[in-house]
Every structure is written in C-alpha cells, then in structure tokens.
PLY file of the C-alpha trace (Angstrom):
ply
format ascii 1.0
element vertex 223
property float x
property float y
property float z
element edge 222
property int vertex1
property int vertex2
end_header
-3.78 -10.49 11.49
-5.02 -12.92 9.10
-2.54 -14.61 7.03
-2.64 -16.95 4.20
0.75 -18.29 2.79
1.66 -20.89 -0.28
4.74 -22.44 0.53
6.50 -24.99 -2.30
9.78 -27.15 -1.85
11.85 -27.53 -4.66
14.84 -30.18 -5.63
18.22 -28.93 -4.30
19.72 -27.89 -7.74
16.81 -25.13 -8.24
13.16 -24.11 -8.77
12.75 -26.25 -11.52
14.21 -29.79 -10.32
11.81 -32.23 -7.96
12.54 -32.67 -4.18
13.76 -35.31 -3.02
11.90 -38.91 -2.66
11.77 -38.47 1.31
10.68 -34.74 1.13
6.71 -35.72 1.54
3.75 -32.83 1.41
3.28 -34.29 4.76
6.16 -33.49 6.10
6.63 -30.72 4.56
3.42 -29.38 6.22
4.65 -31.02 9.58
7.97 -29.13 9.17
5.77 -25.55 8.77
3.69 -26.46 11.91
6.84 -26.80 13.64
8.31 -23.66 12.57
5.42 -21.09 13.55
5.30 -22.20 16.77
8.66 -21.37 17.31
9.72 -18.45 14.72
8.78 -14.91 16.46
10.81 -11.78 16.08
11.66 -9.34 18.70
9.56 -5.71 18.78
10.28 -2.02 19.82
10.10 -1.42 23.85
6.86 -0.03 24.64
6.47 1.79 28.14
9.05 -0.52 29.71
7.58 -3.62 28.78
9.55 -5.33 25.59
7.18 -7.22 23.06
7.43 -10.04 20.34
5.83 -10.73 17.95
4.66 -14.74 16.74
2.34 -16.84 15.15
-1.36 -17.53 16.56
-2.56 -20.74 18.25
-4.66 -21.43 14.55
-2.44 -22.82 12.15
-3.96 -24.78 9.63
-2.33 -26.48 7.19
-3.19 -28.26 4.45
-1.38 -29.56 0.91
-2.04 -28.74 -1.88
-2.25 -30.92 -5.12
-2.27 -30.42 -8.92
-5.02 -31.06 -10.59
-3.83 -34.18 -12.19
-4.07 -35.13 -8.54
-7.76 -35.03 -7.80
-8.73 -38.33 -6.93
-9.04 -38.50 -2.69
-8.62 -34.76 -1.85
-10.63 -31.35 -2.14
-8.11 -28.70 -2.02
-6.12 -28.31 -5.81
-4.23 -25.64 -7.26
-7.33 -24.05 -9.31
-9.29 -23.56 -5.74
-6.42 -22.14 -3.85
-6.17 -19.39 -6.87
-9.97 -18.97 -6.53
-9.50 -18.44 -2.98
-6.80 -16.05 -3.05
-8.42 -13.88 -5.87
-11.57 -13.90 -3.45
-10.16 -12.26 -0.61
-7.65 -10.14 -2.93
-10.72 -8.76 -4.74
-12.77 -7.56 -1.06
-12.57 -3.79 -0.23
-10.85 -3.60 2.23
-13.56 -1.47 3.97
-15.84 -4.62 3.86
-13.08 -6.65 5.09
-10.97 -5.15 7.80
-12.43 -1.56 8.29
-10.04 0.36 7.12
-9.95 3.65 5.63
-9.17 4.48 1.79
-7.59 7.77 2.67
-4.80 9.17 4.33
-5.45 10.72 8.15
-4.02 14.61 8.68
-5.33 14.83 11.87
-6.95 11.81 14.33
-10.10 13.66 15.23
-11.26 13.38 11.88
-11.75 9.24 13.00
-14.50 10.81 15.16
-16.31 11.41 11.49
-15.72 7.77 9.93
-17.55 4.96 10.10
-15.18 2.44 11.09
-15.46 -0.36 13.63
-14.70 0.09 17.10
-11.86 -2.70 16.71
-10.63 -1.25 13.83
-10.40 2.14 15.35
-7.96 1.31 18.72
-5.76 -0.34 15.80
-5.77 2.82 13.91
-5.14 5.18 16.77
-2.46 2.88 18.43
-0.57 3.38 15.28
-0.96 6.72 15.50
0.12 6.92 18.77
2.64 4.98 17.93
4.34 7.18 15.07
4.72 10.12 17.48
7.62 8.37 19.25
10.82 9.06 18.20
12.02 5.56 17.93
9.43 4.91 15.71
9.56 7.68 13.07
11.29 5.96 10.30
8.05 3.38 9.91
5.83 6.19 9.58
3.05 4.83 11.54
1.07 8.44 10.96
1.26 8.50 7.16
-0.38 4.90 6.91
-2.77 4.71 10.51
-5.63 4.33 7.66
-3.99 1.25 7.07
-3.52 -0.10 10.50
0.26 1.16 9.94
1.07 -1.21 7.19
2.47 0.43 3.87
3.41 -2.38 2.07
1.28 -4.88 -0.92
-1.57 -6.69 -0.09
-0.04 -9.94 -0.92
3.98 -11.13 -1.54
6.06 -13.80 -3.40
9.63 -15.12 -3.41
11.03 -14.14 -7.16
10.88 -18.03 -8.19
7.73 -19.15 -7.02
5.94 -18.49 -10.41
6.72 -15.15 -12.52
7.35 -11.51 -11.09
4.38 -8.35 -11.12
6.67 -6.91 -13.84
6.14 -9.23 -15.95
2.35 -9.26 -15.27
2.46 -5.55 -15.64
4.47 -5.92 -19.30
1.85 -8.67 -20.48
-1.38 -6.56 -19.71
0.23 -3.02 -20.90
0.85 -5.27 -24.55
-2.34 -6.29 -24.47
-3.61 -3.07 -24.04
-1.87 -1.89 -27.03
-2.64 -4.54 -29.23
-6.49 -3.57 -28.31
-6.53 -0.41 -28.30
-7.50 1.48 -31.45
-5.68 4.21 -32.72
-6.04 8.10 -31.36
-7.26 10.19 -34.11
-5.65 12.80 -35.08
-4.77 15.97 -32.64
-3.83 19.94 -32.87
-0.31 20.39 -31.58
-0.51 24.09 -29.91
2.83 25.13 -28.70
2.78 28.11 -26.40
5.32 30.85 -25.48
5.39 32.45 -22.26
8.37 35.51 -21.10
8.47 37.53 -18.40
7.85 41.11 -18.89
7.95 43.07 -15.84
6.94 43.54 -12.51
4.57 47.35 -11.98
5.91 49.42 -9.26
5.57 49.44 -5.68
3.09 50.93 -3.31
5.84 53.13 -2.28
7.47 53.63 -5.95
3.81 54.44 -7.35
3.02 57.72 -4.95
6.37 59.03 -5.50
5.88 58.76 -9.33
2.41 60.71 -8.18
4.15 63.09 -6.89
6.53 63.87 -9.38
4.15 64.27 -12.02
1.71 65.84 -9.68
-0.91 63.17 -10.26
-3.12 62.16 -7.26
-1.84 59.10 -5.68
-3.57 56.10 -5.32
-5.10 56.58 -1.73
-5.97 60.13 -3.03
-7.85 58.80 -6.23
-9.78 56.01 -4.01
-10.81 58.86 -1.53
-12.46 61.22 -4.59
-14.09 58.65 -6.14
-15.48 57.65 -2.89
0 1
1 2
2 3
3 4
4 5
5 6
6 7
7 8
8 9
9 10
10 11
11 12
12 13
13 14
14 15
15 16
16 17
17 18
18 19
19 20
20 21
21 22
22 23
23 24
24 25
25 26
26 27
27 28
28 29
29 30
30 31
31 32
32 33
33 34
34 35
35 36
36 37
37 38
38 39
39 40
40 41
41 42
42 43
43 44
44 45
45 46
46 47
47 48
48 49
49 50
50 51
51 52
52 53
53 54
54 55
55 56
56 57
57 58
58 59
59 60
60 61
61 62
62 63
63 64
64 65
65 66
66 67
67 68
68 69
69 70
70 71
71 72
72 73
73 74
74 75
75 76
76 77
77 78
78 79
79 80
80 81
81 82
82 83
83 84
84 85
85 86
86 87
87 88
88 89
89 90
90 91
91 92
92 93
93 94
94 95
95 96
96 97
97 98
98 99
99 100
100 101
101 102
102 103
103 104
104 105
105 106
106 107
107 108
108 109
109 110
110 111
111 112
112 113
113 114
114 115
115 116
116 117
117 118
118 119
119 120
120 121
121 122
122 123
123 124
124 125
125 126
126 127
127 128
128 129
129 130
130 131
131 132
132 133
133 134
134 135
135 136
136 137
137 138
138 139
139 140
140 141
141 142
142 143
143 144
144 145
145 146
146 147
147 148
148 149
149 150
150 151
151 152
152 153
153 154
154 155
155 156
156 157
157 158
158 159
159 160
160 161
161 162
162 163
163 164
164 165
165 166
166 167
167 168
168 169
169 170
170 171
171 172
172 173
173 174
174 175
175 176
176 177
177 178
178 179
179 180
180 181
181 182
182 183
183 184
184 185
185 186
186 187
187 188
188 189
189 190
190 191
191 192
192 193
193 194
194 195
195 196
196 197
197 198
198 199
199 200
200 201
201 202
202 203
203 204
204 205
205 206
206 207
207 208
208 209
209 210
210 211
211 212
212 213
213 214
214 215
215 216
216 217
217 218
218 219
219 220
220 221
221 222
C-alpha cells in the first residue's frame, strides 16, 4: 500500500497556538521516522500462522514549509496540495487496477481486465470474507476494492476544515448559480384498490352454475 500522510504539530494549548521553540520540523520528522518503524498492529490468525501488520522499509520524509518560506527548499504547501490533488484525481483503474463495480460472483474476474497483481489481492479478499471471523469487514462486498470500504483520503477534525463544510460551501454555490426552474404541472394521482377476479378454481364453478363453458372448455373450441 502506498501511503502519503501530512502530519502538523501544534502549541500545547490547541490547533491554533505555535509549538514550542525546541519542537523543530527536524525533529519532528525524526520523531515520525522513529515511530513507523516501531508502530504495527496485530492481525486476524490466518491458517495457524498470526500476522501484523507495519510500516515498509521506504519512509521518506520530508518538511514542509509555507510559502513565505521559499528561499533554500523545494517542497511548500502549494506543491504538496498539487500533489495530493494529482493522485486524488487518477482513476483508480489507471492507478491500482481496481474494479469500479461490485463482484456477485469471483468468476466474473475471469472477464476483467485487471492486472495479475491486482487480481491475487482481489481474490485473497474474497477468500478472506468467507471466514467466519471475518464477516463483519465484509471483505466480499468490497474485493473490487482490494477489501477497503472506506475514503480515499482522511484528516484529523483540526487539521484545516471538515468535508461538511466543503460540501455546505459548494451546494451554496450551486444555488447562488443556478438559474431558476421554470415553471412545472403539478399532477397529483389517485390510486385504490378495487378487487382481485376469481380463482382458477372459483371461475369453473361460476361456469358451471350458469352453465357457461369453462375456461379450459372455451380454449379447446376455439382451438
């Protein structure tokens, strides 16, 4: 997996005070290269054998500055947003080889084109999500998606603003830009139920009574 984080330390009384003088962007990225080579978390037994998962041997980390900060360094705020909106923008097709549709049955993998590393992935989560120990991640429902359900990218709550608020902004924008809808027909509609005709059995009895032919009878003469 392929992961990109932004990581910011605040001042002790919140989001919006300073660190502290000693708190450095170097060691604050020395501090990170320490902690993913020793954070892991502990995974579900698979045929006797218990796994963990960890971080990579690549770990590259690098500060970012403002770009009041320029002078003596490459890597500002304005090219890490570029960078993230790149990848965030690929399809994922292009970029991992994923599908963009749910799987009912595995053999129908046989029909896409998907990589060949891309395709264990997808059928070891299938696999997967037939064991009953593993049913509540429903590895089956999102195999197209290498078992992962959740948003392409995350954020701690005060890093910046929230997707609500993102979502609020654009849906007001939309509605100051939108022109009006003209004017519609309102048709309001009534529906009841009636009745039900009768039975097979209820409609050659009412034959008989009134000495019509009964259905069968009438199909056979005008055969």
């Amino acid at each position: 997996m392929h992961f990109h984080a932004v990581i910011r330390l605040d001042g002790p009384a919140g989001t919006y005070t300073p660190p502290p003088a000693w708190a450095t962007p170097e060691l604050l990225a020395d501090a990170i290269r320490l902690a993913a080579t020793r954070a892991h978390i502990d995974g579900p037994e698979v045929n006797g054998r218990a796994r963990s998962f960890a971080f990579g041997e690549q770990i590259d980390t690098r500060i970012i500055r403002s770009t009041a900060f320029q002078a003596g360094t490459t890597i500002t705020e304005g090219k890490v947003a570029g960078y993230v909106a790149k990848y965030a923008t690929k399809g994922t097709e292009a970029a991992t080889g994923t599908l963009d549709h749910r799987l009912q049955r595995i053999t129908v993998l046989w029909f896409e084109s998907v990589p060949e590393h891309a395709t264990r992935m997808i059928r070891t989560a299938w696999a997967l999500g037939a064991r009953d120990n593993l049913k509540h991640l429903n590895l089956r429902k999102w195999a197209h998606m290498l078992g992962f359900r959740g948003h392409f990218s995350t954020k701690t709550r005060a890093y910046s603003t929230t997707l609500s608020a993102l979502r609020a902004a654009r849906a007001a924008w939309h509605r100051r830009h939108t022109p009006p809808t003209s004017p519609t027909t309102l048709v309001l509609a009534h529906w009841a139920y009636d009745g039900t005709g009768l039975t097979p059995d209820l409609e050659r009895l009412a034959a008989l009574i009134h000495g019509g032919p009964t259905r069968e009878q009438a199909v056979t003469a005008g055969a």
